[in-house]
N, C-alpha and C positions, 0 to 999 in steps of 0.2 A: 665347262662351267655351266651348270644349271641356271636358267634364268628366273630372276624373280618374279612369279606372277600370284603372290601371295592375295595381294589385296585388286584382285584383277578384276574379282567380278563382285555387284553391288552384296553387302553382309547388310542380315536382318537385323545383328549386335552384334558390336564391334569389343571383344574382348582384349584386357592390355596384353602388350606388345610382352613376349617371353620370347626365349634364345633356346626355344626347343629343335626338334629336331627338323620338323617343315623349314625354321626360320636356317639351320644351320647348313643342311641340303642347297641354299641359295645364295649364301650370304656373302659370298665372294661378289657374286654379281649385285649383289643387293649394295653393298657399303660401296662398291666402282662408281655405281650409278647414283648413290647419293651424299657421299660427302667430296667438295670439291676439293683439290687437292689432296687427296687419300693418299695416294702411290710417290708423289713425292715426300711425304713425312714418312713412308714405310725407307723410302730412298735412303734418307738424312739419318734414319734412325739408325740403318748400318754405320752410317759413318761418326756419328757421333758415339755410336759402343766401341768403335776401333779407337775413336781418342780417350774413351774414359774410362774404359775397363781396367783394371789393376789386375794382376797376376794374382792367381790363388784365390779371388772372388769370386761369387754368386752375381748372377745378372736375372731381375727378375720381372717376366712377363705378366703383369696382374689384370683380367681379366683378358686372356689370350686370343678366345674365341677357335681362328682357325690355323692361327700362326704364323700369322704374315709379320708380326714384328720379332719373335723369338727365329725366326729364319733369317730377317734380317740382321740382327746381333748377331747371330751365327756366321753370319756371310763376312762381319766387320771385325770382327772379334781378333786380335794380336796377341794379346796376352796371354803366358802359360800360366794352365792352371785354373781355369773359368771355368765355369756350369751354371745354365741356364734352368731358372725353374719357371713354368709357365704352369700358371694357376688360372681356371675357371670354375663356376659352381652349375654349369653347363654340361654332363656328361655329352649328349650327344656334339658340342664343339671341344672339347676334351679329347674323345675319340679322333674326330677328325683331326684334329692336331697332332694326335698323336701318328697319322697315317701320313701326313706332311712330312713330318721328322724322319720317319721311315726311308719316305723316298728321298731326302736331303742326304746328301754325301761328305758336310762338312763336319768336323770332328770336336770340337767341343760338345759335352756330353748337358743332355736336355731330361730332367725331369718331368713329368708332368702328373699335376695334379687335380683332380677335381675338389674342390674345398670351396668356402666363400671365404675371401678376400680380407672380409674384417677379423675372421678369426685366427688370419694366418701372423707367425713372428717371424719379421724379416729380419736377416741375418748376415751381416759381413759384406752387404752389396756395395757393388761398386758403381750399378746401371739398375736403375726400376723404370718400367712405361709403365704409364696409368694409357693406353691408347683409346680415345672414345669410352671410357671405363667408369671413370669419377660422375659422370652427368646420371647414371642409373644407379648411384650409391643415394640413398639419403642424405637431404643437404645436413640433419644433425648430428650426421657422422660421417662426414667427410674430416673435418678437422682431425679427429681422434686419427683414424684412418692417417692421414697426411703427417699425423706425430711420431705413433708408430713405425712410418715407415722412415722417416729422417732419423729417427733412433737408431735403427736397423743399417743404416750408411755408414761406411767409409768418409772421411774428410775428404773432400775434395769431391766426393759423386756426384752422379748427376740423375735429378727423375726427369724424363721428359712425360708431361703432361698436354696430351691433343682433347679438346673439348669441344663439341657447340657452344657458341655464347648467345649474350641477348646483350643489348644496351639501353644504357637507362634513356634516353632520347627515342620517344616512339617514333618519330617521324622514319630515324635509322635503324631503328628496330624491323620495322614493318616493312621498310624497303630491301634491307639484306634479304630478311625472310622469302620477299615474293622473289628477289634474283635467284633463290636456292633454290625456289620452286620451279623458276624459269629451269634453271640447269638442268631440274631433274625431268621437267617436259623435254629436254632437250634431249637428253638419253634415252628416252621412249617412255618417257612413265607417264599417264595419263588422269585426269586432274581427279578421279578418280580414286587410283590407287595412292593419289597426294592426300586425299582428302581422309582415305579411311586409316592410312599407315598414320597421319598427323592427329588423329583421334585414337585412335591405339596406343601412342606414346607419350599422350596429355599426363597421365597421372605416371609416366615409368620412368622416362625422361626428363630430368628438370635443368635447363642451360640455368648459368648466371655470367654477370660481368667478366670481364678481363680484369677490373681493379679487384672482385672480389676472390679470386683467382688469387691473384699477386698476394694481397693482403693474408689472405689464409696461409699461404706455401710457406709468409716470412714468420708467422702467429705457430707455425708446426715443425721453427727450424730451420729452415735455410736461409743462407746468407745471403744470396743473388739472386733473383727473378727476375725472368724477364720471355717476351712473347719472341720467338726466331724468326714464327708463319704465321700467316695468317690469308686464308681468303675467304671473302666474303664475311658469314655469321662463324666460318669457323676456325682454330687459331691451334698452336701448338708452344710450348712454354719451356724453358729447362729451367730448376729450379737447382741450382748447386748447391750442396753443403760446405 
């Protein structure tokens, strides 16, 4: 695993945050070391496609990146007759993804696509992850987005939706933040690469609330929502049809 040392040394300008291929060469190590609790929603994620997958359904990975959740689905997966499509508008985490799959030996069959997300029609799904996904979509097409895809469901599906959030309360706004920060000093990152990677993703990244999460998922369709995880500023959601 290649380590992240993107924003290691001081930048004259700090251009926005893209999912090219510097960022995709790292980003294993990069998303480890910065969102807490990662690897146990990659965990859950298997296990929640083993209860929710239907036979003969699409499971769909939307903004994939490297394929740590379509692997996971893969790992969880019971049902005959599944196929996994993992969508990013990323070629260089496309590719990689597609060289995960490669070396994966489990047999549900995985499409992969380079496309963006808002143009794609989802179909006959039984399982969609938005993972870390929805916060670099435009907040005025998220909705549409989140319609589209409940359209696209099975009764009974499930999206699971992992975000950064923010709260309306700054006092706990600004405290989550700095514990994040803490973390990520914790992991070796240096207040440095805090400061230029948090300027990089001002204008690419945009969190919102956990109610406005909620509010949206039931405004685009689903009948149940509700948060499973959560640590810190960041949370994870399944929103049933």
């Amino acid at each position: 695993m290649d380590k992240d040392r993107i924003y290691a040394k001081s930048l004259a300008s700090i251009a926005d945050f893209r999912f090219d291929a510097q960022v995709a060469d790292v980003f294993a190590d990069m998303i480890e070391r910065s969102v807490p609790g990662y690897r146990a929603i990659i965990t859950m994620i298997e296990t929640l496609a083993g209860h929710y997958a239907m036979p003969g359904t699409r499971l769909y990975d939307l903004g994939c990146s490297l394929g740590a959740a379509t692997l996971a689905m893969r790992r969880g997966i019971a049902a005959e007759g599944c196929r996994i499509l993992s969508i990013d508008n990323s070629e260089a985490m496309v590719e990689r993804c597609r060289r995960a799959v490669e070396r994966d030996h489990n047999p549900t069959p995985v499409e992969m696509v380079c496309a963006d997300i808002l143009d794609l029609e989802v179909r006959d799904a039984s399982v969609a992850v938005l993972n870390f996904t929805l916060q670099f979509i435009p907040p005025g097409r998220r909705l549409g987005l989140l319609r589209s895809l409940c359209a696209g469901m099975r009764p009974g599906g499930v999206l699971i939706l992992s975000e950064k959030v923010c709260f309306d309360d700054p006092h706990l706004d600004g405290l989550l933040a700095e514990i994040h920060h803490d973390f990520k000093r914790a992991h070796g990152y240096s207040d440095l690469e805090i400061s230029q990677k948090r300027t990089a993703l001002e204008n690419v990244l945009v969190p919102e609330t956990i109610q406005t999460h909620r509010n949206r998922l039931l405004e685009a369709g689903f009948s149940s929502v509700d948060v499973w995880f959560q640590c810190f500023n960041f949370m994870s959601m399944l929103a049933i049809k």
